[in-house]
C-alpha angles and dihedrals in degrees: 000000000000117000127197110195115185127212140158102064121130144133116296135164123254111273093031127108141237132182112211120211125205116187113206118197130174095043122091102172120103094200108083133084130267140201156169122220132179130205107211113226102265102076087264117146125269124279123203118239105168141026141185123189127211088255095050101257112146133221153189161178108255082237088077099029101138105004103060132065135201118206147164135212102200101188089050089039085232127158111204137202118195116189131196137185102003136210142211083245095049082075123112134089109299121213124180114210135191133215112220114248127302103025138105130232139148148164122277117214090249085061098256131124127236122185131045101025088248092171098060090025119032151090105261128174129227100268132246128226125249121186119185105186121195 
């Protein structure tokens, strides 16, 4: 069974940055997609923010372009989210979620997700908090 567990979320200033962890066990293949989402306060859906394919091609909303990045650390089996330059609007609950192997996804500009169906079908943790305040 393959687990996602978030950390590293927090309240920070506009402005500020944070980096967001997300530990996978019970997978040891290389070759699937990754991402990290966020759901708004508001009750409204989640948005994708951050995407790793199973060939290592990044990609992103055009919210984040240029102050997020999406990274892995292969021998602690780590997915990483480094973000910059934060915003009021940044904040949300963050989840990182996994395809199983063999299969493509990434993040469109508009924040969706187009490839392998990860909402309905994927590994998700459990989500961590971020809070840009103005």
């Amino acid at each position: 069974q393959v687990q996602l567990v978030e950390s590293g979320g927090g309240s920070v200033q506009a402005g500020g940055n944070l980096t967001l962890d997300c530990k996978i066990s019970g997978s040891t293949s290389t070759s699937v997609c990754r991402g990290w989402f966020r759901r708004p306060p508001g009750g409204k859906g989640r948005e994708a923010v951050a995407g790793l394919d199973s060939d290592g091609a990044r990609s992103y909303a055009a919210s984040v372009t240029g102050r997020f990045t999406i990274s892995k650390d292969k021998d602690r089996n780590i997915l990483s989210l480094q973000m910059i330059n934060l915003k009021p609007e940044d904040t949300g609950v963050y989840y990182c979620a996994s395809c199983p192997p063999g299969h493509y996804g990434e993040v469109m500009p508009n924040g969706g997700w187009v490839g392998y169906p990860i909402e309905a079908s994927g590994f998700w943790g459990q989500g961590t908090q971020v809070t840009v305040s103005s």
